[in-house]
N, C-alpha and C positions, 0 to 999 in steps of 0.2 A: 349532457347538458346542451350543446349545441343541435341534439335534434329537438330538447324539448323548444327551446327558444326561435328555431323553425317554425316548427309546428305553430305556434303563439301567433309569429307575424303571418301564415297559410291561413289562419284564421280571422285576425283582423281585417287581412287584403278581402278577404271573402264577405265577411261583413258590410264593409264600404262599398266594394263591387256591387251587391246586392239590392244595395240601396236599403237596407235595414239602419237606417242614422236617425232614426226617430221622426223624422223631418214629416209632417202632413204634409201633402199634395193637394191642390185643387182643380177641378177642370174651370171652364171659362161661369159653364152654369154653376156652379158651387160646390159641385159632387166630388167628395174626396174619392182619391184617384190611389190605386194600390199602388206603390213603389218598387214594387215586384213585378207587376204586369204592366202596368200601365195602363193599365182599363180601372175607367169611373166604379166606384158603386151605386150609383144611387141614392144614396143617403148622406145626410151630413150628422154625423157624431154631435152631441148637442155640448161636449165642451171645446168643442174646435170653433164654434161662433164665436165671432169675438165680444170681451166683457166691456160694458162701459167702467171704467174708474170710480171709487167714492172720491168724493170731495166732498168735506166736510167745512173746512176753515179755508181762510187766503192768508198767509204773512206779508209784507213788506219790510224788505232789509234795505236798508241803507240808502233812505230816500235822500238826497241831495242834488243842489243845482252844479251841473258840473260844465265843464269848456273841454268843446273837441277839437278845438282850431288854434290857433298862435294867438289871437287875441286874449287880452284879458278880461272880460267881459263872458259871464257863463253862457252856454247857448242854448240848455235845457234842463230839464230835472232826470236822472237818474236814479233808477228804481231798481232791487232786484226783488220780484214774486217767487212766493212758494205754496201751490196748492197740496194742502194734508187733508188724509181721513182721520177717522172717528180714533186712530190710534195714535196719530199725530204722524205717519209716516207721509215723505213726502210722495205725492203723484204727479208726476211727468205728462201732462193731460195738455193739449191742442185746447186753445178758447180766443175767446174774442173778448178785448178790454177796450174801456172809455177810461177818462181821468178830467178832470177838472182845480184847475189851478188857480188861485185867490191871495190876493193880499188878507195878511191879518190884522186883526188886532187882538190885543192881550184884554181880557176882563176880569177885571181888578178883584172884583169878589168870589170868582169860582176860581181866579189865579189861569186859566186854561184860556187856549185862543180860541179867536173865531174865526170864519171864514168874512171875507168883505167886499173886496170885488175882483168879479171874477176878470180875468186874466189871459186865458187861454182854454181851450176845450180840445181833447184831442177821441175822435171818434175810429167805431172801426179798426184797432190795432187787433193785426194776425199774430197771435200765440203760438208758434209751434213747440215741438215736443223737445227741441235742442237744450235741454238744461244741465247747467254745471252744479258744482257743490253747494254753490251758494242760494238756488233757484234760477229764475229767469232773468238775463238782464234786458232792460227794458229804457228808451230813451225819448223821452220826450219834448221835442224840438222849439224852442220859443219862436214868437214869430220874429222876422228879420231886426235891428236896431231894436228890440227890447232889453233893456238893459234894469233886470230886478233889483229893487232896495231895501233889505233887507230877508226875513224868512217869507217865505210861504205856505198856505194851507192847501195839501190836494185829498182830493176826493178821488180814489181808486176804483170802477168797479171789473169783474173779470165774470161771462159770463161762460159756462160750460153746462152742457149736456142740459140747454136749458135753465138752468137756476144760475144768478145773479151773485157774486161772491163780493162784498165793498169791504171797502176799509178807508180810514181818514187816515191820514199824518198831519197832524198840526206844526207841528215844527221841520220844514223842509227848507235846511240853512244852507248857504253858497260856502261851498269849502272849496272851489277852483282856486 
């Protein structure tokens, strides 16, 4: 027994030693590199380029005005994104968002808010790839002494690999 279980770890150490860990290599030009030699080949394997992401949909979870400071008074809107594909799983995907924040108001006949005036514009937010369970959290800063009265309307958009991904919330309530 103990020479099979030998034998076992003479094989694993050999393994790793070898650099056989599955792992691609790249040289600086692109050319995978053999892990065994360490000379380029030439070629790049055409599923070793890397794949763009689908994105299908955007979610928004738990839009709310929240307070990051000792005052009572919110200081932004707090948003967590979740971009999904066509099977609704999520994708961890790098983008660039805008947002738009608005007072509302309620109409009486559709029952549904509107947007009224706008309020704050936040452009240019960097997306990276850091996301928890819940999606991305994401925080959008009021300007100095604005102090909101009552909900808000925002307008989300996120844009990746080119295409634009929006979504509204009409009801964005201060629960600080």
């Amino acid at each position: 027994m103990r020479i099979s279980l030998a034998a076992i770890g003479l094989v694993v150490a050999l393994i790793v030693l070898s650099g056989c860990t599955g792992k691609t290599t790249y040289s600086d030009s692109g050319d995978v590199v053999d892990n065994t030699t360490g000379s380029a080949s030439g070629e790049v394997k055409a599923e070793s380029k890397p794949v763009m992401k689908e994105v299908t949909t955007l979610d928004v979870w738990l839009a709310k005005m929240d307070n990051w400071d000792a005052d009572p008074e919110a200081d932004g809107i707090e948003i967590q994104i979740q971009p999904r594909d066509s099977n609704d799983k999520p994708q961890y995907v790098a983008g660039v968002a805008n947002a738009r924040a608005y007072t509302r108001t309620l109409n009486t006949s559709t029952f549904k808010y509107e947007k009224n005036v706008l309020i704050k514009e936040w452009t240019n937010i960097q997306i990276d790839t850091d996301y928890d369970l819940l999606g991305k959290k994401i925080r959008l800063e009021f300007d100095e002494g604005y102090v909101p009265e009552g909900g808000l309307y925002l307008e989300f958009n996120f844009i990746y690999n080119g295409k634009t991904y929006s979504v509204v919330e009409e009801s964005v309530l201060d629960l600080s």
